[in-house]
The first five atom37 places (N, CA, C, CB, O) and aatype in JSON, in Angstrom:
{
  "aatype": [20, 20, 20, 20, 20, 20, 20, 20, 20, 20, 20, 20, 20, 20, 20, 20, 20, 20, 20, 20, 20, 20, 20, 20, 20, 20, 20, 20, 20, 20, 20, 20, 20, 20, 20, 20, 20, 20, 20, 20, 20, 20, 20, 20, 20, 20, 20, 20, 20, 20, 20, 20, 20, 20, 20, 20, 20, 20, 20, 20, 20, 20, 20, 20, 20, 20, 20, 20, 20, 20, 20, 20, 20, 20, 20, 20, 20, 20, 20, 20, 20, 20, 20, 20, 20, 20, 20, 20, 20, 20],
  "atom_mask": [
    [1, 1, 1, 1, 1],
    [1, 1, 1, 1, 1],
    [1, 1, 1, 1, 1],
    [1, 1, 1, 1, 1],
    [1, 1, 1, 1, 1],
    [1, 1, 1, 1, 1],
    [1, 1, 1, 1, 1],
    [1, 1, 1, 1, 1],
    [1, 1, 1, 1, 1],
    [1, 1, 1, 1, 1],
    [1, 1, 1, 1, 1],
    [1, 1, 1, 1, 1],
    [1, 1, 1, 1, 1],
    [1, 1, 1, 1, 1],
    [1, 1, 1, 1, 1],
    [1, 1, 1, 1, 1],
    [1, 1, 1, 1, 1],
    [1, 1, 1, 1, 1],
    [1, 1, 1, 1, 1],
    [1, 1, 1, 1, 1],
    [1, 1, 1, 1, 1],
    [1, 1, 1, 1, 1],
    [1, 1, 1, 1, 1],
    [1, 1, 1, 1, 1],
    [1, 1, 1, 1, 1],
    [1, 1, 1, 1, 1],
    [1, 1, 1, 1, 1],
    [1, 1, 1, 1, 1],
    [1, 1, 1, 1, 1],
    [1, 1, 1, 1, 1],
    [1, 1, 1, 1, 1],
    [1, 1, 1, 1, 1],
    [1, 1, 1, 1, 1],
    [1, 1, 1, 1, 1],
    [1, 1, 1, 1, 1],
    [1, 1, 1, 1, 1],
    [1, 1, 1, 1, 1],
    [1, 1, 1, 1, 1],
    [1, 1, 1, 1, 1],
    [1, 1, 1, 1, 1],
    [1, 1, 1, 1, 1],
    [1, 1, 1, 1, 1],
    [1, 1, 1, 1, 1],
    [1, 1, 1, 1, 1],
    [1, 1, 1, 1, 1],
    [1, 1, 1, 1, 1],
    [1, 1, 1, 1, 1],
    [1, 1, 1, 1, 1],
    [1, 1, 1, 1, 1],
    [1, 1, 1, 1, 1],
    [1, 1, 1, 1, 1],
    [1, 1, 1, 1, 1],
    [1, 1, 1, 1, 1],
    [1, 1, 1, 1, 1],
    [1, 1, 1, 1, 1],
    [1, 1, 1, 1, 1],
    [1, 1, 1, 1, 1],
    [1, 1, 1, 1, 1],
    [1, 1, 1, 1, 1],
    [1, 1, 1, 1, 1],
    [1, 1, 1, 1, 1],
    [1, 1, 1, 1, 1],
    [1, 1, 1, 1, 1],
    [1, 1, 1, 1, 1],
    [1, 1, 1, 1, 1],
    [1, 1, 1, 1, 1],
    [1, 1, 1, 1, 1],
    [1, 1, 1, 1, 1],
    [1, 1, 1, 1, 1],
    [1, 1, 1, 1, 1],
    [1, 1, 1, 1, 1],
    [1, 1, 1, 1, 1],
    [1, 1, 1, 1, 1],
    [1, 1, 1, 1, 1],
    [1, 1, 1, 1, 1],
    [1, 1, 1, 1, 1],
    [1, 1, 1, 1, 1],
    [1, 1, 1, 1, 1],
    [1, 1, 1, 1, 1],
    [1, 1, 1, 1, 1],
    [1, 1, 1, 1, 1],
    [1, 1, 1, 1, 1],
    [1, 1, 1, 1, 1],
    [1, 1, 1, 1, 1],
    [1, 1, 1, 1, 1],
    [1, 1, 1, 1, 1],
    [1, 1, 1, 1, 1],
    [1, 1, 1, 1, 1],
    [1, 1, 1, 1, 1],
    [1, 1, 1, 1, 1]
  ],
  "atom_positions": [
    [[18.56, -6.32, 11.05], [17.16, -6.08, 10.77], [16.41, -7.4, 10.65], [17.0, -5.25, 9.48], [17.04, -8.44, 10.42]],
    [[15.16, -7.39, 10.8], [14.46, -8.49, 10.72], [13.86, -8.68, 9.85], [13.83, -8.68, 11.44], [13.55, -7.85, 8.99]],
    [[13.47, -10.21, 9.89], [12.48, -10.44, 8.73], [11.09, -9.44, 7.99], [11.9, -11.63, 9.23], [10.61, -9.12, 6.9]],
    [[10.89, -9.24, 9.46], [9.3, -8.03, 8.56], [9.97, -6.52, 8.68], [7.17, -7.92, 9.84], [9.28, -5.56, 8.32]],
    [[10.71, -6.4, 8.97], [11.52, -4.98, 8.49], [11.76, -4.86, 6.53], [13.45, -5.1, 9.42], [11.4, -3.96, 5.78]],
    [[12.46, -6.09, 6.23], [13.01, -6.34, 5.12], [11.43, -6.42, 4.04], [14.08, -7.8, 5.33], [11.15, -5.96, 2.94]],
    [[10.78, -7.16, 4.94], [9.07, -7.84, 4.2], [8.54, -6.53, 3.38], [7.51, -8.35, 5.73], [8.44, -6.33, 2.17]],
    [[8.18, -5.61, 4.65], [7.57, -4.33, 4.51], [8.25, -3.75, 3.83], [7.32, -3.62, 5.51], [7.58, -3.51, 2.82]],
    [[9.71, -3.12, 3.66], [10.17, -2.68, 2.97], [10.02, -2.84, 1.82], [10.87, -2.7, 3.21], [9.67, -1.89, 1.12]],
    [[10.3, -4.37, 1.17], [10.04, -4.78, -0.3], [8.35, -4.14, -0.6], [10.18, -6.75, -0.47], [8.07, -3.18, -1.31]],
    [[7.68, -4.74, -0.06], [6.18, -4.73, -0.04], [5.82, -3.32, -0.35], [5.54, -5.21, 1.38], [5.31, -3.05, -1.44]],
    [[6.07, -2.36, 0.58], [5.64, -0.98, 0.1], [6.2, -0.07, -0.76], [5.53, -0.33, 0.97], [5.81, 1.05, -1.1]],
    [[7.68, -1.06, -1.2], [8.11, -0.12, -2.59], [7.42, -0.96, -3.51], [9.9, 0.08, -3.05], [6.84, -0.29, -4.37]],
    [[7.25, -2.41, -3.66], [6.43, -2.38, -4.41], [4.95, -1.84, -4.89], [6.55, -3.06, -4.34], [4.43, -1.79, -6.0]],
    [[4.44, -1.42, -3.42], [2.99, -1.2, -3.88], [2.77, 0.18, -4.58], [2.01, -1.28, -2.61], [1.82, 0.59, -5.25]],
    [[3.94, 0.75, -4.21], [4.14, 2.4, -4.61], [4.43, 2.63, -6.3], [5.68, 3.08, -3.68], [3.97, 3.31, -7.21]],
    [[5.46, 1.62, -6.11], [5.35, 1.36, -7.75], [4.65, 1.08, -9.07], [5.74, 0.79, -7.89], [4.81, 1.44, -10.23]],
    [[3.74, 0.24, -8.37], [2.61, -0.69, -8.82], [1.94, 0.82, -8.98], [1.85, -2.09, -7.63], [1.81, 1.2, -10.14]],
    [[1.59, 1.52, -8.15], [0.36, 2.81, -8.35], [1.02, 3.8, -9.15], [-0.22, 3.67, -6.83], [0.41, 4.75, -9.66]],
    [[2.23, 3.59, -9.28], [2.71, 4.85, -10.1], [2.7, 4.24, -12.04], [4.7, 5.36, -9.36], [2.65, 4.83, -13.12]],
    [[2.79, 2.89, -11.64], [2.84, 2.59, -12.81], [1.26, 2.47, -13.64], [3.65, 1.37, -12.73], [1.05, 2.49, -14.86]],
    [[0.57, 2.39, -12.83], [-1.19, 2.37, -12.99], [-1.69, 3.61, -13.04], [-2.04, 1.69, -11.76], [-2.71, 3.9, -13.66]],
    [[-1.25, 4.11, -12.64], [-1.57, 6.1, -12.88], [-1.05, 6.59, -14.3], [-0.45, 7.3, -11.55], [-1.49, 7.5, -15.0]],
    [[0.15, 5.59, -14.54], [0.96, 6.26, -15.94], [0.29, 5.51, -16.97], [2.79, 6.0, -16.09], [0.58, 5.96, -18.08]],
    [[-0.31, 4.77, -17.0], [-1.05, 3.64, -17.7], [-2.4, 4.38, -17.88], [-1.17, 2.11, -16.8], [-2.91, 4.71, -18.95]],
    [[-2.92, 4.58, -16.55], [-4.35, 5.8, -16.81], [-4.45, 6.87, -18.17], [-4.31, 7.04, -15.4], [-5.24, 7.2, -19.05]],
    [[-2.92, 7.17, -17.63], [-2.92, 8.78, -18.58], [-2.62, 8.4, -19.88], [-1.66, 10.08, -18.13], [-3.02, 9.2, -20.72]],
    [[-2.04, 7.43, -20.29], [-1.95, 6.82, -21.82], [-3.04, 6.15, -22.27], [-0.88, 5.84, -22.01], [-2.93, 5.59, -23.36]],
    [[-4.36, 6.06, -21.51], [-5.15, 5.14, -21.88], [-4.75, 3.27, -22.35], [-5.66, 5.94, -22.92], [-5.31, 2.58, -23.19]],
    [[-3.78, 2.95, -21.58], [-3.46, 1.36, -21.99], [-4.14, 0.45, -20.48], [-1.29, 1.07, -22.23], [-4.61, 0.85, -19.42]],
    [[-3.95, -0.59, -20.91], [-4.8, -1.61, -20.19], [-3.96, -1.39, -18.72], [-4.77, -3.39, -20.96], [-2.74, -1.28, -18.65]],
    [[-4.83, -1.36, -17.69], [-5.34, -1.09, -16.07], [-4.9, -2.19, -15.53], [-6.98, -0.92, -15.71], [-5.21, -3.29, -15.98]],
    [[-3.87, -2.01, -14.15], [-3.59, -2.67, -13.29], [-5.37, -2.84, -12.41], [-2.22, -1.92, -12.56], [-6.28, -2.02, -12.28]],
    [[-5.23, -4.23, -11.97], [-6.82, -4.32, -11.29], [-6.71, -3.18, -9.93], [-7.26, -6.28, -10.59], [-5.8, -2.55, -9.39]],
    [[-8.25, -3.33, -9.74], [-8.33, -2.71, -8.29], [-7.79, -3.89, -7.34], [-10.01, -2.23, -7.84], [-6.8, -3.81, -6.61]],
    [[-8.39, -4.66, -7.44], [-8.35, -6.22, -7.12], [-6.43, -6.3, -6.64], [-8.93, -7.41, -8.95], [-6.04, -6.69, -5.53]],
    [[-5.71, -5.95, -7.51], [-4.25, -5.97, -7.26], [-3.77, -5.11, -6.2], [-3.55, -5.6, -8.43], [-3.08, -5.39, -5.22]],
    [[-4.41, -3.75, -6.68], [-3.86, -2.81, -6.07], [-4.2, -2.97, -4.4], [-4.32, -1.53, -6.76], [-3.26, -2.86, -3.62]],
    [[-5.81, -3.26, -3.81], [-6.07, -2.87, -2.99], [-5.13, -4.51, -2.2], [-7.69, -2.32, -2.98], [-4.45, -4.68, -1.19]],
    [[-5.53, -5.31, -3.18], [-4.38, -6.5, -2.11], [-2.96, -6.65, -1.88], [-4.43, -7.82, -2.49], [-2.48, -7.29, -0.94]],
    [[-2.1, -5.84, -3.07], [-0.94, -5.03, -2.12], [-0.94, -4.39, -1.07], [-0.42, -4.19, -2.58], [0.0, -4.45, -0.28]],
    [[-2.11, -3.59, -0.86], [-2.03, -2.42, 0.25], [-2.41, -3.8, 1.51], [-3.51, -0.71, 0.02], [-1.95, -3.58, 2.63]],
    [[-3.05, -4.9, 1.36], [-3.59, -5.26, 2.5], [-2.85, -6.49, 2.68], [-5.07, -5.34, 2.52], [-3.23, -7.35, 3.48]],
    [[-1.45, -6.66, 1.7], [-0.46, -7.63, 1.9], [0.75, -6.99, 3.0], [0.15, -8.03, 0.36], [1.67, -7.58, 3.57]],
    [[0.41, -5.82, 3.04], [1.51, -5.07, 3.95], [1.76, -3.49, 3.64], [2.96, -5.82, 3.73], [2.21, -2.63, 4.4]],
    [[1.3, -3.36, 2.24], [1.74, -2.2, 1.19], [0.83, -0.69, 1.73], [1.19, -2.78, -0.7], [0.67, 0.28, 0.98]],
    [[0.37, -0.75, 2.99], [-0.74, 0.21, 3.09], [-0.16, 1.32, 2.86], [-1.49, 0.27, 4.31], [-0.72, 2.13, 2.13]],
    [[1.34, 1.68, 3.56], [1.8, 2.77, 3.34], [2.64, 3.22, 2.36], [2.17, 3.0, 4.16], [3.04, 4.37, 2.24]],
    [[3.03, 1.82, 1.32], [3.39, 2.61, -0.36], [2.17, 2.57, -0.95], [4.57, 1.76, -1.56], [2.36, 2.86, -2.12]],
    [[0.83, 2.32, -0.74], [-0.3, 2.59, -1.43], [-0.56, 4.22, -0.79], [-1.55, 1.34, -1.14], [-0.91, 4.93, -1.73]],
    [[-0.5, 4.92, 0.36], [-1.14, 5.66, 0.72], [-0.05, 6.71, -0.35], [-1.41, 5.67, 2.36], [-0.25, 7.67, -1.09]],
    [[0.97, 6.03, 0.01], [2.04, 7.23, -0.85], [1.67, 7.57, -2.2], [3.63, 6.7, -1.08], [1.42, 8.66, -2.71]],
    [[1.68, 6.16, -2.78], [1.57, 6.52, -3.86], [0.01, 7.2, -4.35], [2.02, 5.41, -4.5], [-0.28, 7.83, -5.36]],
    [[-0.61, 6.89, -3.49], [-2.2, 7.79, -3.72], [-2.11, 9.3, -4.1], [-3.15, 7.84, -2.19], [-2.66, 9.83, -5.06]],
    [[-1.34, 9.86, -3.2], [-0.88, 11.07, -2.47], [-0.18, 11.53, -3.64], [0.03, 10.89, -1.05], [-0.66, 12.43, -4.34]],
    [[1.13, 10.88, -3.95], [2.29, 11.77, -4.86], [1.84, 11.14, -6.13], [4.18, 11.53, -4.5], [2.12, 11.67, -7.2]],
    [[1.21, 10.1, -6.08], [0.24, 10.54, -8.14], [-0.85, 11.06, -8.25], [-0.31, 9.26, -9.23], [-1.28, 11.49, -9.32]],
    [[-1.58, 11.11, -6.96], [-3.17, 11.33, -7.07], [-4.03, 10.36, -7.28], [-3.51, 12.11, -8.04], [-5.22, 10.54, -7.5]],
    [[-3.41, 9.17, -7.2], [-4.41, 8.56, -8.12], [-5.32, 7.64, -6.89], [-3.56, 7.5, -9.52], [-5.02, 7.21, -5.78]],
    [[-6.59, 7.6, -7.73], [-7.67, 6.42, -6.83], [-8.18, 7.71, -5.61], [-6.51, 4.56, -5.81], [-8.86, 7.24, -4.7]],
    [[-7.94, 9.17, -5.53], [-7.49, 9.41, -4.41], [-9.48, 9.8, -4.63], [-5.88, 10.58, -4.03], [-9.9, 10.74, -3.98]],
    [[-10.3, 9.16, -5.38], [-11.67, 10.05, -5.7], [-12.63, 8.84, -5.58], [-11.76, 10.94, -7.41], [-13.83, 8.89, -5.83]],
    [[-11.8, 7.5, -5.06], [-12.77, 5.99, -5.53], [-12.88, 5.91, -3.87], [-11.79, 4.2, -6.64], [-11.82, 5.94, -3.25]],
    [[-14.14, 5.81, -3.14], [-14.35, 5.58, -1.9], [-13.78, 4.52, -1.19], [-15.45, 5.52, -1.8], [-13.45, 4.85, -0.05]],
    [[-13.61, 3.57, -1.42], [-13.01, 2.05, -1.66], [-11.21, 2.46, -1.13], [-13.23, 1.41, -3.79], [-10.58, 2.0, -0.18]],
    [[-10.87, 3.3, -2.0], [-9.48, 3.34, -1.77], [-9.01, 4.35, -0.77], [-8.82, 3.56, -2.98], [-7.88, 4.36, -0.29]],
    [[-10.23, 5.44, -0.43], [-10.01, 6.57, 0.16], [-10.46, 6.19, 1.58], [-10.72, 7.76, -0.52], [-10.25, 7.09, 2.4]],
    [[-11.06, 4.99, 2.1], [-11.57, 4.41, 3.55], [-10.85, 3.43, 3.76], [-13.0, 3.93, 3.74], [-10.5, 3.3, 4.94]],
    [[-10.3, 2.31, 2.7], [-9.72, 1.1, 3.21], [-8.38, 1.64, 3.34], [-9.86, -0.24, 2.31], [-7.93, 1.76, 4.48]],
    [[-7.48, 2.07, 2.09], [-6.09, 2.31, 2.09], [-5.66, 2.76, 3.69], [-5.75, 3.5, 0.92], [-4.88, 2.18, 4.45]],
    [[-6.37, 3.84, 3.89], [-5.94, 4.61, 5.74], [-6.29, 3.59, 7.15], [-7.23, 6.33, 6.13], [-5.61, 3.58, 8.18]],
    [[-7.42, 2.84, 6.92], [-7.87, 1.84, 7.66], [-6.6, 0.94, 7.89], [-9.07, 1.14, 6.97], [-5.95, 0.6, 8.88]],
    [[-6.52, 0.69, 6.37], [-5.21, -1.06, 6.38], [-3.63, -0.45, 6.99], [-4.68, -1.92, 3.99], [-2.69, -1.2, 7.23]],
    [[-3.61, 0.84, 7.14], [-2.34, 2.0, 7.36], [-2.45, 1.34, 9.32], [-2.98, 4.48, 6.84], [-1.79, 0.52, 9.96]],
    [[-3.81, 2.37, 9.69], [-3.74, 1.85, 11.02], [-3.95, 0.27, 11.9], [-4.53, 2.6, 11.42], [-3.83, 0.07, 13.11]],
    [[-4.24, -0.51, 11.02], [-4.52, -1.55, 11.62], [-2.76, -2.23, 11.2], [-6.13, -2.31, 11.01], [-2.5, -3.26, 11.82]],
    [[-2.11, -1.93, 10.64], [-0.64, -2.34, 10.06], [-0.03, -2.2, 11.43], [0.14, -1.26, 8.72], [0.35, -3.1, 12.18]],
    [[0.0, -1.07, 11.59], [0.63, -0.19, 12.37], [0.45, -0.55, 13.84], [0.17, 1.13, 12.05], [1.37, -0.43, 14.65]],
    [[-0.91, -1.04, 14.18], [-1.31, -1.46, 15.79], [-0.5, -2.86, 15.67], [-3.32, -1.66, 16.25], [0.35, -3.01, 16.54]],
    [[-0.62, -3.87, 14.78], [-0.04, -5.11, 14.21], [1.7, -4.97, 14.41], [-0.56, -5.25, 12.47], [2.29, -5.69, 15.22]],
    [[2.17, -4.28, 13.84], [3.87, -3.9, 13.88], [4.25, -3.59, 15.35], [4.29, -2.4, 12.89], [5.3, -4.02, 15.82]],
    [[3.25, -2.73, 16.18], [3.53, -2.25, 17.06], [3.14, -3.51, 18.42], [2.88, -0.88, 16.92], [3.18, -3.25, 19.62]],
    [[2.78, -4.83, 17.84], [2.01, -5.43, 18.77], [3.15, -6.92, 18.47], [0.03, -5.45, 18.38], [3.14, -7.96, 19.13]],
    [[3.9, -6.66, 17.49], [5.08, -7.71, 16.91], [6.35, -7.12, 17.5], [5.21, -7.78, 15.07], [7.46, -7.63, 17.39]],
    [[6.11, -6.17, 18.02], [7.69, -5.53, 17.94], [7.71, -5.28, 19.9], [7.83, -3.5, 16.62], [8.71, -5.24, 20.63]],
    [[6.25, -5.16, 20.29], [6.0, -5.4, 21.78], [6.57, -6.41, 22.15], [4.72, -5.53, 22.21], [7.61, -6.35, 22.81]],
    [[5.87, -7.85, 21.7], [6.14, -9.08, 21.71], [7.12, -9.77, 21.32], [5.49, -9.48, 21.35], [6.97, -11.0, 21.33]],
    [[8.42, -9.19, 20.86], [9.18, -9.53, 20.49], [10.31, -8.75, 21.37], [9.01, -9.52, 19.24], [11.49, -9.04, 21.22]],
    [[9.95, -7.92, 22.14], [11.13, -7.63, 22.56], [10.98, -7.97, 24.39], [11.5, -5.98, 22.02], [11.58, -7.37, 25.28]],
    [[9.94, -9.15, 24.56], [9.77, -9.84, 26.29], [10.75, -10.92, 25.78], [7.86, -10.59, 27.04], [11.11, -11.82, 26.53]]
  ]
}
């Protein structure tokens, strides 16, 4: 496996985590992971453990911000992976 196989992998369990742990933090009322964090995991690589974790906690799934960029940063990942993995295999 390669380097951004391994990257992404780390990256989107972390970002998944990160939202599950900010959702559980919501519901106790204790101090808030930033947006600021969250949305720059998703746009460090994390688009698709952010979308997950949107999805299977709910959370953010009502803030416009997270409900246009998160799916945006999903497909532009994705044209990117698919344009690394073109180019990598001439």
């Amino acid at each position: 496996m390669s380097f951004l196989t391994y990257y992404l992998a780390v990256i989107n369990f972390l970002t998944w985590v990160t939202y599950g742990l900010d959702k559980g933090r919501a519901k106790e009322g204790k101090w808030r992971i930033p947006e600021r964090t969250l949305l720059g995991l998703a746009a460090a690589g994390g688009s698709a453990g952010a979308l997950a974790g949107m999805l299977m906690f709910r959370h953010k799934t009502k803030k416009a911000k997270f409900v246009v960029s998160i799916p945006a940063l999903l497909v532009i990942h994705c044209v990117l992976v698919g344009f690394i993995a073109q180019w990598s295999l001439k």
